[in-house]
LUMVEXNU-91329 format. One record per residue (C-alpha): x, y, z. Coordinates in Angstrom, 1 decimal, always signed. Layout:
BEGIN
+--------+--------+--------+
:      X :      Y :      Z :
+--------+--------+--------+
:      X :      Y :      Z :
...
+--------+--------+--------+
This chain:
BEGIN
+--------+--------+--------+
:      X :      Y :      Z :
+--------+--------+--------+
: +183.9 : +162.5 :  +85.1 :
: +181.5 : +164.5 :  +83.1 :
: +182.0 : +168.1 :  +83.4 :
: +180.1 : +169.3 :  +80.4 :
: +177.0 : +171.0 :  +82.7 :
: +180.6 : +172.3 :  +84.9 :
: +181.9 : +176.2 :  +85.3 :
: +185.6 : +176.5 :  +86.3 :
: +187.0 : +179.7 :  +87.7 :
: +186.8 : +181.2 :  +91.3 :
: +183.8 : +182.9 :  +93.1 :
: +184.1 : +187.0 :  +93.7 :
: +185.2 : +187.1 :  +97.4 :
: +182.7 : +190.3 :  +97.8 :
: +179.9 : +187.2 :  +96.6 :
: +181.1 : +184.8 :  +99.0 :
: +181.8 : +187.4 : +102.1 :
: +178.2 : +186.6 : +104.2 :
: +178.3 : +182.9 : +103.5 :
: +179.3 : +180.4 : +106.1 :
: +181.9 : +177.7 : +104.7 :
: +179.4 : +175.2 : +104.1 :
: +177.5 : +177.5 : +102.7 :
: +179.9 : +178.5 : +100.0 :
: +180.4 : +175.0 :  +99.4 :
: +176.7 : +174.2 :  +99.2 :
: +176.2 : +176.2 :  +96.5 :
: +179.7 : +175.0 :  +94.7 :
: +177.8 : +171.8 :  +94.7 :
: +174.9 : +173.4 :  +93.6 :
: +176.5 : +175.1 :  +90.1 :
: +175.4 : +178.3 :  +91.8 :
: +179.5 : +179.1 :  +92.3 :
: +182.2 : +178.2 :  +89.9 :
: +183.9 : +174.8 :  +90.4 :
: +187.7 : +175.6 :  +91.1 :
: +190.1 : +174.9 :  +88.4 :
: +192.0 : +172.4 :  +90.1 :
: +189.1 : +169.9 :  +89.5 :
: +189.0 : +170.0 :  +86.1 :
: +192.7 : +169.5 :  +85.8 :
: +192.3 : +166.3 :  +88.2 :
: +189.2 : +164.9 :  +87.4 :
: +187.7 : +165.5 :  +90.8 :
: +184.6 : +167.4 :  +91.7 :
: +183.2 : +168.1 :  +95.6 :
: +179.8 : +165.9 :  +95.9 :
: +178.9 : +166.1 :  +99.1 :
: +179.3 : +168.6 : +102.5 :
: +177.5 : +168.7 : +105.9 :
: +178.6 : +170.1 : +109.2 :
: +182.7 : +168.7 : +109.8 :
: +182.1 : +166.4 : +106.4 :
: +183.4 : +166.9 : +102.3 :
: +183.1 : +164.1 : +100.0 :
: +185.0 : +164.1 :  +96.9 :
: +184.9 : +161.5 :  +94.0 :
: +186.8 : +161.3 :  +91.0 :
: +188.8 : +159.1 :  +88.0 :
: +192.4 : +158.9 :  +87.6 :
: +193.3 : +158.8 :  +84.6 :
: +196.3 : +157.8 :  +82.0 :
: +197.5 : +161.7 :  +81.9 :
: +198.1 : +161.6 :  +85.6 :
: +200.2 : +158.8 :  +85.5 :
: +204.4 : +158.5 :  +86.8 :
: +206.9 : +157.2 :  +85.4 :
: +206.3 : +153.6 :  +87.1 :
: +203.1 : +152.9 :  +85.1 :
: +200.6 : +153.9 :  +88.2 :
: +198.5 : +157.1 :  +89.3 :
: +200.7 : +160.3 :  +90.5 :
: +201.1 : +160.0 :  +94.1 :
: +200.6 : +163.9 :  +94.1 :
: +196.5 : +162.7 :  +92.9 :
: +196.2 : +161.0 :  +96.0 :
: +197.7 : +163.8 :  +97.8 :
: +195.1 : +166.4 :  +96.0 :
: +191.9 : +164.9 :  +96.4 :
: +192.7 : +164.1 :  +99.8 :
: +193.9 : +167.5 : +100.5 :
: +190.8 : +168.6 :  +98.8 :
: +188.6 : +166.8 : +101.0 :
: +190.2 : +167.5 : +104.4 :
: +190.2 : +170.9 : +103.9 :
: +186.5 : +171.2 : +102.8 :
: +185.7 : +169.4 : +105.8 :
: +187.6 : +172.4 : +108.1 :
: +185.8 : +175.2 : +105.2 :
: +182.3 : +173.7 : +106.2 :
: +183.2 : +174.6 : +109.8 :
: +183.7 : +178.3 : +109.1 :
: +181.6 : +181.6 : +109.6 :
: +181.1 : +184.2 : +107.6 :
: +184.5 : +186.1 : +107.5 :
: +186.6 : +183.2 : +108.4 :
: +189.2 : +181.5 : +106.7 :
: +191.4 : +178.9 : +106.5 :
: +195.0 : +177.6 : +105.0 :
: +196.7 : +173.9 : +105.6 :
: +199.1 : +173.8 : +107.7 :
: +200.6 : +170.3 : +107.4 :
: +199.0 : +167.4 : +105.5 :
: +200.5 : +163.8 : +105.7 :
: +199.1 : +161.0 : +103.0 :
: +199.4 : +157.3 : +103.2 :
: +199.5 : +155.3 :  +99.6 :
: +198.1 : +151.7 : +101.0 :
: +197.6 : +150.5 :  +97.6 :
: +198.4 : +151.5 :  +94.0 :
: +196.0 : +153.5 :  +92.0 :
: +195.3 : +152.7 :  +88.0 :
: +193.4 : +154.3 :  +85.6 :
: +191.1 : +151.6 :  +85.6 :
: +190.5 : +151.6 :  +89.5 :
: +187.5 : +153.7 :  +88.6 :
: +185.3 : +156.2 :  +90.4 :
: +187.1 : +156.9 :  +93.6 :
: +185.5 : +158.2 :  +96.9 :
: +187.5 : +160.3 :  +99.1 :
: +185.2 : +161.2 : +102.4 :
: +187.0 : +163.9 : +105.1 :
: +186.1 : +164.5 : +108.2 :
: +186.7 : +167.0 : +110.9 :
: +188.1 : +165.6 : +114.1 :
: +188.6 : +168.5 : +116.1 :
: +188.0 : +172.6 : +116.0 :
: +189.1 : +175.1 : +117.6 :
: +189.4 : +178.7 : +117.4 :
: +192.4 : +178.7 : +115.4 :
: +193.6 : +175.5 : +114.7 :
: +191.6 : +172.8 : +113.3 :
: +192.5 : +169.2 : +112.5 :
: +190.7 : +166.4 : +109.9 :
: +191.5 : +163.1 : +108.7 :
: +190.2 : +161.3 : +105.1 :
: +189.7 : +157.8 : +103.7 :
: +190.6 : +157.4 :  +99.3 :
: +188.3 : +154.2 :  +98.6 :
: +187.6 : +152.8 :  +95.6 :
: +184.1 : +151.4 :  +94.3 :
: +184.0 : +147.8 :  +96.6 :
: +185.2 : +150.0 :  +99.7 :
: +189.1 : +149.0 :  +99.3 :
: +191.1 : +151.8 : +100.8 :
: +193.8 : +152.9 :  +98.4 :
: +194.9 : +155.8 : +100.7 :
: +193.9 : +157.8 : +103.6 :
: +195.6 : +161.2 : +105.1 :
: +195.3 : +163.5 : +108.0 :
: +195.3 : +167.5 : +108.0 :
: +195.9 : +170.4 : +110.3 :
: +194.5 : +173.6 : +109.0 :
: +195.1 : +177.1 : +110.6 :
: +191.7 : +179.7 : +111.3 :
: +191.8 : +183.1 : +110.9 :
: +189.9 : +186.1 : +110.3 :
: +189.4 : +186.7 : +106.3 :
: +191.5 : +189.8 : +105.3 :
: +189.6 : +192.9 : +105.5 :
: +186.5 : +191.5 : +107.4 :
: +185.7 : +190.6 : +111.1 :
: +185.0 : +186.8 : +112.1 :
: +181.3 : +186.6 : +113.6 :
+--------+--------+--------+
């Protein structure tokens, strides 16, 4: 992917403390906020969020490959992660937040360096008041699913601040 117009690092919580979830992420998407560093490390950026929804696309490459000759199964497992619980952070308010509970992936095919751009879309299945769960499809480029995943996330009130 091309990262050269990308800023890595991590938002100042005081910045992010009035924005919604999908707000923050919004404006992540935007370049307004710092990509996280994980990104750059995998090669996957956020491209897309509405309400319950976080797309993510990205390239494996030769550096995240295993000993077998095939992408890291721990890839799979990141931009899934990634885009399960962006789904659940576009569901929050202001002073909410969020941590994964339990994540399960499922490799349905093997993924190469030259599978190419990758689409992993997440969605938000259900949402409560603390719990929240979401499920994710890893596709590549003709729509071939190459891993999907499911996510339970846990909600709670942002250290120091009141949920709204």
């Amino acid at each position: 992917m091309d990262f050269n117009d990308v800023s890595f690092g991590l938002a100042d919580k005081a910045d992010l403390a009035p924005l919604s979830g999908r707000e923050v992420l919004e404006r992540l998407i935007a370049g307004d906020l710092p990509a996280p560093p994980i990104c750059e490390t995998m090669n996957f950026m956020l491209t897309s969020v509405s309400g319950g929804e976080a797309r993510f696309e990205g390239i494996p490459e030769f550096r995240h490959y295993n000993p077998l000759g095939t992408v890291h199964g721990g890839w799979a497992g990141a931009i899934l992660d990634s885009a399960l619980g962006c789904a659940v952070h576009t569901t929050l308010a202001p002073g909410e937040g969020y941590t994964t509970v339990e994540f399960k992936v499922n490799i349905v095919r093997p993924i190469l360096e030259t599978s190419g751009r990758l689409v992993c879309d997440g969605r938000v299945v259900h949402r409560g008041r603390r719990i929240a769960t979401s499920e994710a499809t890893l596709k590549d480029g003709e729509g071939r699913l190459l891993a999907h995943g499911t996510e339970t996330c846990m909600i709670f009130s942002a250290p120091g601040q009141s949920s709204a």
